[in-house]
Structure formats: structure tokens, C-alpha cells
N, C-alpha and C positions, 0 to 999 in steps of 0.2 A: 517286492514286499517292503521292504525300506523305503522306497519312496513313496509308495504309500500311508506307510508310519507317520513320515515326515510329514504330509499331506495332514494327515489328519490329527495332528498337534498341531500346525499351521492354522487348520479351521478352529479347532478346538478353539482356539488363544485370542482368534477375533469372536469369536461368538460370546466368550467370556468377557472380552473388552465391551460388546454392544449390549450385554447385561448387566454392567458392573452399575451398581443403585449412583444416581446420578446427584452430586452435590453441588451446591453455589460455593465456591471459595472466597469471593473478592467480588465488590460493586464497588464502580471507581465512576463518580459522575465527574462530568466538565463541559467544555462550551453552557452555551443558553436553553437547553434544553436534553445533556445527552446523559447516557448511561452504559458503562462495561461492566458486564458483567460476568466474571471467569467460572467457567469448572473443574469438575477434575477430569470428565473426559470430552471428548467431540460433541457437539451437544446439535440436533438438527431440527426442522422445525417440525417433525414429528414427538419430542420430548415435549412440545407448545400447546395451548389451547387460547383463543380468542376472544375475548366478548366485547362488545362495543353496546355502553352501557344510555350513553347519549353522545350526542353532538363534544361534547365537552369531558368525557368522562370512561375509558378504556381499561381493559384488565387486560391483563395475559398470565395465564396459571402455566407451570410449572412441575412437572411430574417429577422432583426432589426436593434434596433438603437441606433448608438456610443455615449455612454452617457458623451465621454470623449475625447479630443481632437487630430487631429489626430495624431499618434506614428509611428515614424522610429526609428528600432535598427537593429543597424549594429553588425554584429559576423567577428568572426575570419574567415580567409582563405575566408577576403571581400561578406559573403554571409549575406543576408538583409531582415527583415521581415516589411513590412509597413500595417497599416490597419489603414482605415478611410469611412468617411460615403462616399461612392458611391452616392444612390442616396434617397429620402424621405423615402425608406421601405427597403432598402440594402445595411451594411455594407462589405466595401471589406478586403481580406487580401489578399496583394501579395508575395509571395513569390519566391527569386532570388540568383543566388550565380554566380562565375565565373566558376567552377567546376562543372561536372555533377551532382546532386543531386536528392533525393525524398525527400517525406515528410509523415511521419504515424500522425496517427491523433489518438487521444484515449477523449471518454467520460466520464465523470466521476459527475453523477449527475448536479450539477448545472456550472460545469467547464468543458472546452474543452483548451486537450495539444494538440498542434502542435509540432512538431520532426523535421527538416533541417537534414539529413540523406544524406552522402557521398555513392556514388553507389559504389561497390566493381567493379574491373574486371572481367572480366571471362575468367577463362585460358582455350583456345580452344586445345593445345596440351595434346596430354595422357602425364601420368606421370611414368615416365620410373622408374624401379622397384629400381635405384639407387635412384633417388629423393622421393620413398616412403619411402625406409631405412633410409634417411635423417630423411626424416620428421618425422619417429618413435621417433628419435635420440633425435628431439627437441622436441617434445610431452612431453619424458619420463622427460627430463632435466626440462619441466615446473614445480615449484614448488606448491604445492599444497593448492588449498585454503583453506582461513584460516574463521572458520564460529566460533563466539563466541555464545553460548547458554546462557540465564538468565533467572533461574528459580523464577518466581516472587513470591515476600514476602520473607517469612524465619525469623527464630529465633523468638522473642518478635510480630513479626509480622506473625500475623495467617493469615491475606485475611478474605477473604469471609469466613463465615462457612456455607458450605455445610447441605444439607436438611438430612446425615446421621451422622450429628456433627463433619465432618470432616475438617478440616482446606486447605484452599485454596494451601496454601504453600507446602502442603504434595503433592495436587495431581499434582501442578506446577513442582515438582520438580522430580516426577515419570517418566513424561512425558519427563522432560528435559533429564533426563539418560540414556531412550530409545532412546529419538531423538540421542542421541551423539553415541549409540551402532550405529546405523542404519547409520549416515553418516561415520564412522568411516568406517564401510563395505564397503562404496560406496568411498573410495581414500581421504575425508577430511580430512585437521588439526581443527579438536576441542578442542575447552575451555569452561569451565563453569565457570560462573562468581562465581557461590556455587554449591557442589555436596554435602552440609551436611546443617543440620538443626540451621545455621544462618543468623542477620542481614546484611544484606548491604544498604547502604544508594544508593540512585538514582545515586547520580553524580559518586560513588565508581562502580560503574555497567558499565555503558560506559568508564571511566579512564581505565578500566581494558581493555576491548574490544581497544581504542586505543592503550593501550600499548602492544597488542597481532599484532599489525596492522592487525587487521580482514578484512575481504571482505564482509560480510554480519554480523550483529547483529538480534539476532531474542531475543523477550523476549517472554514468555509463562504466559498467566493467565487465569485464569478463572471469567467470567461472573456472575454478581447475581444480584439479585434488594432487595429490604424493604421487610422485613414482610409485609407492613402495602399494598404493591404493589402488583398488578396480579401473580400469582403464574403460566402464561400461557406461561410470556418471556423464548424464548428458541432459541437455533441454534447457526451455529458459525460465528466471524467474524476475519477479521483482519485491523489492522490498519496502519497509517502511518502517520509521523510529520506531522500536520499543526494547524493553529488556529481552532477552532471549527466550523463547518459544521452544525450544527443539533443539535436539541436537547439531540436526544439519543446520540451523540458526546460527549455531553461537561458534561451529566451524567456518564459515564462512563470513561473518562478522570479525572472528580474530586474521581472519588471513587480509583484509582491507584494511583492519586496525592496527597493524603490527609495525609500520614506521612513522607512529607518532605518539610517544609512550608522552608526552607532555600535554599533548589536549586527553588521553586517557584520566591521567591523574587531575586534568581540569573540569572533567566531566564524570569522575568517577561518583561522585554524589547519585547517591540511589532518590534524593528527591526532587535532585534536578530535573533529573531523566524525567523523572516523575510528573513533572511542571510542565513538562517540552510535550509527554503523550497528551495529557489533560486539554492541551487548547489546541493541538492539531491534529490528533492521531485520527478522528473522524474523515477529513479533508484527506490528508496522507493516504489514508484508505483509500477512501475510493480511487484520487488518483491514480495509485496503484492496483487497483480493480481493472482500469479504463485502458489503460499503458499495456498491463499484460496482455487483454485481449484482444487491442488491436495490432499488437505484436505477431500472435498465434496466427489471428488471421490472414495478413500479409504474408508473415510465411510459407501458410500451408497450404496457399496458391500456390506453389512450385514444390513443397514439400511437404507431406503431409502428414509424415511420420515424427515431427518435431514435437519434441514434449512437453507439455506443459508442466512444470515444476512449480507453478501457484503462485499467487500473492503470500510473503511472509513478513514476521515481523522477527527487528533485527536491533542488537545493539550497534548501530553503525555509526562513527563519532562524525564521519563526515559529514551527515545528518543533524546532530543535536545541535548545531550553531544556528542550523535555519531560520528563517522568522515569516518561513512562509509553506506551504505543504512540498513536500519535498518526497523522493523517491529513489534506489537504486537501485537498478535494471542491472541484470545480471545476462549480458545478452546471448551467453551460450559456454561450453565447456570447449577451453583451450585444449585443455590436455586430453579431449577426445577426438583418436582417427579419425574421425569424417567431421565431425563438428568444428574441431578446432582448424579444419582447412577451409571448410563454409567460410566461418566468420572472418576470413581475409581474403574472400574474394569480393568485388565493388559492387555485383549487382547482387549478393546477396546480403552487404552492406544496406545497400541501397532500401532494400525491400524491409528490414529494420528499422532503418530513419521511418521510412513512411506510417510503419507499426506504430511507432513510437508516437508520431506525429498526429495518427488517426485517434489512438488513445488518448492525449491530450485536446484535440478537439471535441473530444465526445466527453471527457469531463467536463469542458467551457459551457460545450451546451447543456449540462444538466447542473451546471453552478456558476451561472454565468457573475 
């Protein structure tokens, strides 16, 4: 009978949550064409409606209400995002530009991105075998991207200690040496921020990654919780600059961020932060889309029970010095019995580098 009870205040509480009257809190535009805009709950594309009104000219309605007044922002190349309360139960966005345009839409728990996206042409003639030789010509001449590796912790700094006494930094940094064999095969320029058993400080970690001018920053860590905490936490995740989202957010952000109280207090500016989402957090994203799920994949080829723990978003300082999309992969739970022995063995090392690696490729291709 009890657990029954329990049951059904459990149901109770989500049914209440997926009723609860759905509000805009915050529209935050940046880049050339984007738009955040937060709620106060999970918001899915059943809360949407569509219309495509011309070639040039988009709504998307809304089934809540603008808790904020209403916003016009204009982009480059005169293209224009407006949203405001339509009518007592539907806020509208419209969207417009003078050029043909779409627009991708991405969920992201309690945030939805809007995208203003320039339509490509479509070349209708074949391409005649001299303009493919060309095209080779400039393919080869592209110069190759540049992906900075940082394997977290090192030296004086252990990490986590793992459930076999092993130190977090060892198996960060296993990982990171495979990940760099594996893009190396696949045409990258790789860097490692460290490929030996020392310290670096947070801001020394991104300094480096700008002065390599990378294209991607990925940092590698490992996941734990307290002794004194469930020993059931488990699966992987990845994350991506922002303020904290969540509880489990901003626990796991303080446990990365807790030996460097000096880029904290350099970064503590809430509109720094602010400045750092604005012009990467779209990029960040997806990367972080891309990574996680080639992650999952590779693993559950040999295990299938590994969990997915999601893309989230994170105050992570190591992050905020970037100057380029950046991400950090949380690649499993030390302090859990079976997990935290996984992730130091080499061939299941191994099958994460390529995760890792597959996800980065499949970002390249869809932003090249």
C-alpha cells in the first residue's frame, strides 16, 4: 500500500509539472541570426505551432505567456526576429529576412534555439570532370582542422579517486592520447594541452587552445559523487558553457571548478559569462549534441546498458577562456562499481576515443 502511495504522488507531481501554464522568462539573441529563448518548464515541440507564411517570412506560436515585453532584434543582411504576446494564451515569433531563408529549431530542456539559416542554391547542371579536378584541388589545399585535446587535472591534482584507487587525471589523460591517435588517423591537427603527468591551471588550458587557433576545444573528465552519496550515479555526459541549469549542473561544475578560486573570481562577472554564451553557445551546442552521441554509440556496441546522461549546460571555467566551441565530456562515473573499472580498462578507453572522435566528425560535416 505504501508503495503504491509513493507511486502515485510520484505520478501526481509529473502530471502536475506537464500542466503547469507554460511561461517565456528570458529571450537572449546572439550570433547573425539566433535566438534563446528560456521557460520556466521543459518546453517540447508539442507546446509549437508552424506557419510558413512565404519564402521569406515564418511564425512560430506559442501556447504561453511573454512574461517580458515585447522584443524586436534585427540581424545582419536586414533579417528580423520579433516575438510578443499574440493573444491571452499565445505568444508569437515571427520570423523574416530580405533573402530566402529557413529556420532549425533545437530543444534543449527548459530552452528553445531558434536558427535564421541562409538557404544554399542548388546547382542544377552536372559537374563536368574539369570542375571536379578543381574542386579536388581546393579540397586538398583546405587546411586542416585544428582540435585542441585537454586532459583534465594532472600533476598535484589527482581528480576524482576512482573506486580502484586510481586517480582521475591518469584515466583523463589515457583517454586524451587515444582520442589524439584516432583524430590524427582521421586528417586532424592535434594539440594537447598536457600529454604528461602535470599541473595546469584552467585559464593556462584555453590560452593554449587560443594560441593554437583551434576549431574545437574538447576537455575530458571523469564523473564521481561523496562517499557519503549513492554509489548508483552512473552514465556519460557532456557539457557546454552556460550558467547552471540544474542542480546536477552546478554539482558537477563546482567539483571541476574547485582548484582555481583565481580564474573563478576572474570570471565571475555574470556578463561575461553572458558575452561567452551570446557568440558560441549555438556552436558549443551542437558540438556537444554530436560528441555525446557518438559516444553512446560506440559504447553500446559492447554495452548497451550505458546511460545516457544528456547534453547539459554548465558553469565550467575551464571553458569560459575559449575562443572557439568548446565542450566537456564527462566520460563516466569513477566512483561507480562497474563504471569506474570500465573506464580504465584500454579497450574500453579505446571505444570512447572513437565516440569522441565520431562525434566530432559528424559535427565537421554538418559545419564544415
Amino acid at each position: 500500500m505504501k508503495s503504491f502511495i509513493a507511486f502515485f504522488f510520484v505520478f501526481l507531481s509529473v502530471i502536475c509539472a506537464k500542466t503547469q501554464a507554460l511561461k517565456i522568462l528570458q529571450v537572449v539573441p546572439f550570433g547573425e541570426g539566433h535566438i534563446k529563448v528560456t521557460f520556466n518548464r521543459e518546453v517540447t515541440s508539442s507546446d509549437l505551432k508552424q506557419y510558413s507564411l512565404s519564402a521569406n517570412r515564418s511564425i512560430v506560436d506559442i501556447k504561453g505567456i511573454l512574461t517580458t515585453q515585447k522584443k524586436n532584434y534585427n540581424f545582419p543582411n536586414k533579417a528580423r526576429i520579433q516575438i510578443a504576446q499574440y493573444n491571452k494564451t499565445t505568444a508569437r515569433i515571427i520570423l523574416q529576412a530580405i533573402q530566402q531563408r529557413h529556420y532549425q529549431i533545437r530543444f534543449s530542456q527548459k530552452n528553445l534555439y531558434i536558427e535564421l539559416k541562409s538557404k544554399q542554391k542548388i546547382q542544377k547542371e552536372p559537374v563536368t570532370p574539369k570542375q571536379a579536378k578543381q574542386a579536388g584541388k581546393i579540397q586538398q589545399a583546405r587546411p586542416k582542422k585544428r582540435i585542441v585535446i585537454d586532459a583534465g587535472h594532472g600533476g598535484r591534482d589527482c581528480g576524482a579517486l576512482g573506486v580502484l584507487r586510481v586517480c582521475e587525471k591518469v584515466v583523463t589523460l589515457a583517454v586524451a592520447r587515444l582520442l589524439k591517435d584516432e583524430l590524427i588517423k582521421r586528417g586532424y591537427a592535434v594539440y594537447m594541452t598536457r600529454d604528461a603527468d602535470k599541473y595546469l591551471g584552467l585559464r593556462e588550458r584555453t590560452n593554449f587552445a587560443n594560441d593554437q587557433r583551434a576549431d574545437l576545444f574538447v576537455s575530458i573528465h571523469a564523473n564521481s559523487v561523496p562517499k557519503t552519496s549513492s554509489k548508483t550515479a552512473n552514465g556519460v555526459e557532456t557539457y557546454f558553457l552556460s550558467t547552471a541549469r540544474s542542480e546536477r549542473a552546478r554539482r558537477v561544475a563546482e567539483k571541476e571548478n574547485k582548484d582555481s578560486i583565481e580564474v573563478m573570481n576572474y570570471f565571475s562577472k555574470q556578463t561575461f559569462l553572458n558575452f561567452i554564451n551570446a557568440h558560441r553557445l549555438i556552436a558549443s551546442n551542437k558540438l556537444a549534441i554530436d560528441i555525446q552521441g557518438g559516444i553512446l554509440n560506440a559504447l553500446r556496441q559492447d554495452y548497451a546498458q550505458v546511460l545516457d546522461g544528456g547534453v547539459r549546460e554548465g558553469p565550467f571555467w575551464v571553458l569560459a577562456g575559449a575562443l572557439m566551441p568548446s565542450v566537456l565530456i564527462e566520460i563516466g562515473y569513477i566512483s561507480h562499481p562497474q563504471e569506474g573499472r570500465r573506464i580504465t580498462h584500454r579497450e574500453y578507453q579505446k571505444l570512447l576515443a572513437k565516440g569522441i572522435a565520431d562525434g566530432i566528425a559528424g559535427y565537421f560535416a554538418k559545419n564544415p
